[in-house]
C-alpha positions in Angstrom: -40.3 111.6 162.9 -43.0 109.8 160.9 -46.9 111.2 161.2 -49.3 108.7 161.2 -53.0 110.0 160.6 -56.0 107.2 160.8 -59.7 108.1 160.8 -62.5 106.5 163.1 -64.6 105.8 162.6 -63.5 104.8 158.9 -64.4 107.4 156.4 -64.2 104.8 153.0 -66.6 102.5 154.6 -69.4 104.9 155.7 -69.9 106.4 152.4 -69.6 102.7 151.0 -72.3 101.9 153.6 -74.1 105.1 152.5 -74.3 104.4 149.1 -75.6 100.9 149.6 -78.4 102.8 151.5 -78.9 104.9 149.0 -79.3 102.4 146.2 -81.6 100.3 148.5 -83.5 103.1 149.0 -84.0 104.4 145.7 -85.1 101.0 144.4 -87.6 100.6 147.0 -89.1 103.5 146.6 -89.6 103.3 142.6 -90.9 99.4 143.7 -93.2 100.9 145.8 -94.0 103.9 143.4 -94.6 101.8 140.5 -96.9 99.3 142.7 -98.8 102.1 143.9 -99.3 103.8 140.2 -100.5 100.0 138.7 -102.4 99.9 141.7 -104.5 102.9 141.1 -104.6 102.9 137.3 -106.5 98.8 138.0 -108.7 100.7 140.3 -109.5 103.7 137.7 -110.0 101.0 134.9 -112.5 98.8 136.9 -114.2 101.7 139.1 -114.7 103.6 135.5 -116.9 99.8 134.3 -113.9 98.9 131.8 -113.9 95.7 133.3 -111.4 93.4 135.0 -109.7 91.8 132.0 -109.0 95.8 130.7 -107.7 96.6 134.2 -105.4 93.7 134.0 -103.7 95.0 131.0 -101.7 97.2 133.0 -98.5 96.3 133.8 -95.1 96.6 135.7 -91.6 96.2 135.3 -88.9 97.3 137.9 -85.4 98.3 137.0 -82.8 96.7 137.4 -84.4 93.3 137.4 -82.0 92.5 140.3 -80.2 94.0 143.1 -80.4 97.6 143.8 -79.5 101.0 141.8 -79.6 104.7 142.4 -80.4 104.8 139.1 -83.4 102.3 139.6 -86.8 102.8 137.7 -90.2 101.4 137.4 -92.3 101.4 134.1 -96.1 101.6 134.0 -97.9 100.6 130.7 -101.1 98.9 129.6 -100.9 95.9 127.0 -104.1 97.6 125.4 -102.8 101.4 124.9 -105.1 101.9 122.2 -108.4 100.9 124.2 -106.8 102.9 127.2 -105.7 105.9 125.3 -108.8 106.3 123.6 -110.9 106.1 127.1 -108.5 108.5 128.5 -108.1 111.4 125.7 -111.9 110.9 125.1 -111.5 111.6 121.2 -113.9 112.1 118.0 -114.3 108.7 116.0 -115.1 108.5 112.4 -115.5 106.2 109.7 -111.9 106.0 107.7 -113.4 105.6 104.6 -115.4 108.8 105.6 -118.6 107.6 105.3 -120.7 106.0 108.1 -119.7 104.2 111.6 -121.8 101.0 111.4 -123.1 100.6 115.5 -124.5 97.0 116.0 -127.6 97.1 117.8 -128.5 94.1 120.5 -130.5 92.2 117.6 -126.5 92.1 115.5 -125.3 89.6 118.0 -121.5 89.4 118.5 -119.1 89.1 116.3 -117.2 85.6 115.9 -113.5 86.8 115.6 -113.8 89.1 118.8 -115.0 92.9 119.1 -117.8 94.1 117.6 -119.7 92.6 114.4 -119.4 94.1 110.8 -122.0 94.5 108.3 -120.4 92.5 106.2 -119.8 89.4 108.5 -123.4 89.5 109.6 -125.0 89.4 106.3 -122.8 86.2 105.3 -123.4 84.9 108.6 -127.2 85.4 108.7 -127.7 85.0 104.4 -130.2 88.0 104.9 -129.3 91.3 103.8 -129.5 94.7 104.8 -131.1 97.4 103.8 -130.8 101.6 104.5 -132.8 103.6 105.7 -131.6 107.1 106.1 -132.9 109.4 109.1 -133.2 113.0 108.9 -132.9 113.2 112.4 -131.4 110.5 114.6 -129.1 107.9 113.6 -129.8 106.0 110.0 -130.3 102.5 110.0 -129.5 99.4 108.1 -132.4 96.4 108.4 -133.1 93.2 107.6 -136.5 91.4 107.1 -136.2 89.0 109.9 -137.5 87.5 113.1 -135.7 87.7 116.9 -135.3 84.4 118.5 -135.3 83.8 121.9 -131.6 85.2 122.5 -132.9 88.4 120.7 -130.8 88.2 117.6 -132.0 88.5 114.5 -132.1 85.3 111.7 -133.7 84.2 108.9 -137.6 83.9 109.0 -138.4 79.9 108.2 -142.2 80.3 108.0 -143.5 80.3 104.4 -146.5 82.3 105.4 -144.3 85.0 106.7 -145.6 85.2 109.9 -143.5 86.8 112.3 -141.1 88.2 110.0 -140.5 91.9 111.1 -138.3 94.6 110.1 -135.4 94.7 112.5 -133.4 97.6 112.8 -129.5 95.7 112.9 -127.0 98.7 112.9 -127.2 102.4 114.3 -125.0 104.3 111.1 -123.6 108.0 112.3 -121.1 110.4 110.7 -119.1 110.7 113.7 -118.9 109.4 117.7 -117.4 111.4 120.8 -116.2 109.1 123.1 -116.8 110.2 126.8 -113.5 110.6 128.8 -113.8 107.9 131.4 -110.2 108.1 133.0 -107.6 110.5 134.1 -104.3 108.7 134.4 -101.8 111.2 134.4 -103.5 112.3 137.6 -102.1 109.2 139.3 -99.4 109.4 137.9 -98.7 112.4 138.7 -99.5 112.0 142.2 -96.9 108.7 141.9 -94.0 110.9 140.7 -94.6 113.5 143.3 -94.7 111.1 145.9 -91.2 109.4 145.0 -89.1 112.1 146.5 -90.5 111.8 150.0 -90.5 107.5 149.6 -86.5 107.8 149.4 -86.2 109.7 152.1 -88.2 107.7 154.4 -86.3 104.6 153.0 -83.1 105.9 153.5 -83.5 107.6 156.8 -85.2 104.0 158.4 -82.3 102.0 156.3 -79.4 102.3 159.4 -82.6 101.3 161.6 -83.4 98.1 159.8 -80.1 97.3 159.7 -79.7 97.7 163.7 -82.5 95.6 164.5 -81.6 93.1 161.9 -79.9 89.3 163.2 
């Protein structure tokens, strides 16, 4: 007498086809998790008047680059971590040297390799030089005998009477700057983590569905 014993439906191929679910579902939901999460961090960045071109310095990568994974991930990051960081922790700034933080005033103009404008670039850039004037209460100052022009920067008086040369206050010097906490991103990303869970589910119940209505 032989026994033969067959399943059916066939038991290999659901979980097979239940897998595949799975890892379609998982790496959906960390798409959609890490879409969301850039998403919201742009927003912060922008709604927070950082600015688009700081907002865009977020970025995302999904994991695996192709195909699908129950181990699938998505990574978050800006491609300015310092600016962000320091907007998002809110932290003290002083001078390295221990000394003063030099704060350009409007009249200091910008500064030609990007950022802000140094002492010492603006005195080789204007010839002029500056001079301190310490402030018992309120910031000290460095000036320059000068005129504005009609930008409102500061240059080099070329009137040999002196007329309309003026003392122009050029940089704001304090010990020490708290910079104002303008973001909270672990909030959103928090609220992305949280979410995931629920995102899988969804996918994965609504994955046999699809795949029903699909031709």
């Amino acid at each position: 007498m032989k026994l033969k014993i067959a399943f059916d439906p066939d038991l290999v191929a659901l979980m097979q086809a239940e897998i595949a679910a799975g890892e379609k579902a998982v790496s959906a939901a960390m798409r959609e998790a890490g879409t969301s999460l850039k998403s919201a961090w742009r927003s912060q960045i922008t709604g927070a008047g950082l600015g688009t071109r700081l907002g865009n310095s977020i970025r995302l990568a999904s994991f695996p680059k192709s195909g699908d994974s129950l181990n699938a991930a998505a990574l978050v990051w800006s491609n300015a971590p310092v600016i962000i960081g320091a907007h998002d922790t809110g932290p003290l700034i002083r001078s390295k040297d221990g000394f003063w933080l030099a704060i350009p005033t409007p009249a200091a103009g910008k500064s030609t390799k990007g950022g802000r404008i140094t002492p010492g670039e603006w005195e080789r850039r204007t010839g002029l030089r500056l001079r301190f004037i310490y402030r018992r209460r309120g910031p000290s100052l460095l000036v320059a005998e000068g005129r504005l022009n009609s930008k409102g920067r500061a240059v080099a008086s070329k009137s040999k009477t002196g007329r309309g040369v003026t003392t122009v206050p050029i940089f704001l010097l304090v010990r020490q700057v708290k910079l104002r906490k303008r973001l909270d991103l672990a909030r959103d990303a928090k609220r992305a983590v949280d979410g995931v869970p629920g995102m899988i589910v969804a996918e994965w119940v609504n994955w046999p569905l699809r795949q029903s209505t699909s031709f």
